[in-house]
C-alpha positions, 0 to 999 in steps of 0.5 A: 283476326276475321273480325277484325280485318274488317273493321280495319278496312272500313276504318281505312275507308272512312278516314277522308271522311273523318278528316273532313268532319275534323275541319275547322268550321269556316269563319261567317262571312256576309255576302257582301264581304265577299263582293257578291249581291245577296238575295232572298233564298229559301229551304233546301228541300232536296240534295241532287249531288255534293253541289247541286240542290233544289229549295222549296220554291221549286229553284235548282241552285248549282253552288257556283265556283266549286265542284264536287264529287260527281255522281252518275244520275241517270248516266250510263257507263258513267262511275261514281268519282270517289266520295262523291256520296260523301260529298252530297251528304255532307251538303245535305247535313249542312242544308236540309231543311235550312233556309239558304240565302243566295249570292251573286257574283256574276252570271246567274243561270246556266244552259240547264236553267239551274240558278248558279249562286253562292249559298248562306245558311242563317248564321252567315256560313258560306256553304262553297267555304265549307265543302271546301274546307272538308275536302269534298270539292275544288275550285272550279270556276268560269270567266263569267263568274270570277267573285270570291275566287281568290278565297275559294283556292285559299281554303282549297289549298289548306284542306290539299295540304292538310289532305283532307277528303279529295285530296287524300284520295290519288283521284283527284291528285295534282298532276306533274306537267311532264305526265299530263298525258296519261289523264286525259279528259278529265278536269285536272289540276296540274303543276310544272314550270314553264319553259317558254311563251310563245304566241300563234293564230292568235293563241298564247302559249305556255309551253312546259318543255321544249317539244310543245307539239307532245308536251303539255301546255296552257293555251289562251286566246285573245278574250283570255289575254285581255282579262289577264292584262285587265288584272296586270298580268304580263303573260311574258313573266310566266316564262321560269315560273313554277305554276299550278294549272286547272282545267279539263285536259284535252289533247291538241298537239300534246295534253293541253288546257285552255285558260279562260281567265286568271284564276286558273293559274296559281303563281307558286312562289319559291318553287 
């Protein structure tokens, strides 16, 4: 029995992993199907963390729209976020030595200097899609860079449902509006319906309950709401709609999200 309560814990431990590697593969896509701008890339020469790597002419690609599992690198006080070793050497299985295009789906660089675009391997594989797929990142993108969006929360959703990798694990959980509060400070994903909208200094409200000064909400300002009625979204319609949220939680009269562009927001139907 000594010997083998063990290996039923390292078993245990390793099962979001085995159920990431049992991922169907992602479909080869070309850039340009996916409405990005390809461009020269080259070898991956080192893996930094699930969604950051350098290639071998000196460039530091953070893979854009997705996050993974962070590490600490150098921060202090700062506590692995599980499967984040995980996350960098499945990244590192699919990259190392491989020569990687690059794609363009709107801003290129960041205040770091890293170039952010989506990776390509040599047989069209969409690197985004596959840690996606494996449950070793989420979605998470910016309303400066909003392409191919729409097909990253779809492979999402099907690693969430299938519990794979991340979403096996309670830290990364999608999160019951009516409970936002105790994840404060934290990227979240959160889901509830909303009671009411309502409008104020120039903000939008999506308020989930009836006290929006200790209840959670979703806020947006008016660059926001314009990109929201650029793509025909009438803010007014999510009033009795159940919807999926995601966003760093911060607390302003109660837990909140600010909404930057659509894509944050998930209408789910039938709920």
């Amino acid at each position: 029995m000594s010997l083998l309560r063990p290996l039923f814990l390292a078993v245990c431990l390793l099962l979001p992993v085995l159920s990431a590697v049992a991922a169907e593969p992602v479909p080869s896509r070309p850039a340009v199907e996916l409405g990005l701008d390809p461009a020269a890339g080259a070898v991956a020469a080192t893996v930094i963390d699930g969604d950051t790597l350098t290639l071998a002419d000196g460039r530091e690609i953070r893979l854009v729209g997705i996050q993974a599992p962070k590490l600490p690198l150098g921060r202090a006080g700062f506590a692995s976020w599980p499967l984040a070793e995980e996350a960098k050497r499945f990244l590192a299985g699919l990259t190392l030595g491989q020569h990687l295009d690059l794609g363009f789906g709107g801003r290129r660089s960041d205040r770091h200097g890293r170039v952010l675009a989506h990776l390509f391997d040599s047989q069209g594989r969409w690197i985004q899609g596959e840690l996606l797929n494996a449950g070793l990142a989420r979605v998470y993108s910016f309303a400066d860079n909003r392409t191919a969006v729409a097909e990253m929360l779809g492979l999402e959703r099907a690693a969430r449902a299938a519990r794979r990798g991340i979403w096996a694990d309670s830290f990364y959980a999608v999160r019951p509006a009516e409970a936002a509060g105790r994840w404060l400070g934290g990227f979240e994903v959160v889901e509830g319906r909303i009671l009411a909208v309502g409008q104020g200094g120039g903000t939008t409200y999506l308020n989930f309950a009836e006290d929006w000064r200790e209840d959670f909400t979703i806020a947006l300002d008016r660059r926001a709401r314009k990109l929201f009625e650029e793509q025909g979204i009438d803010l007014d319609g999510y009033a009795g709609k159940t919807v999926r949220v995601r966003g760093w939680l911060k607390s302003r009269n109660g837990p909140m999200i600010e909404v930057t562009h659509p894509e944050q927001i998930e209408e789910l139907e039938g709920r």
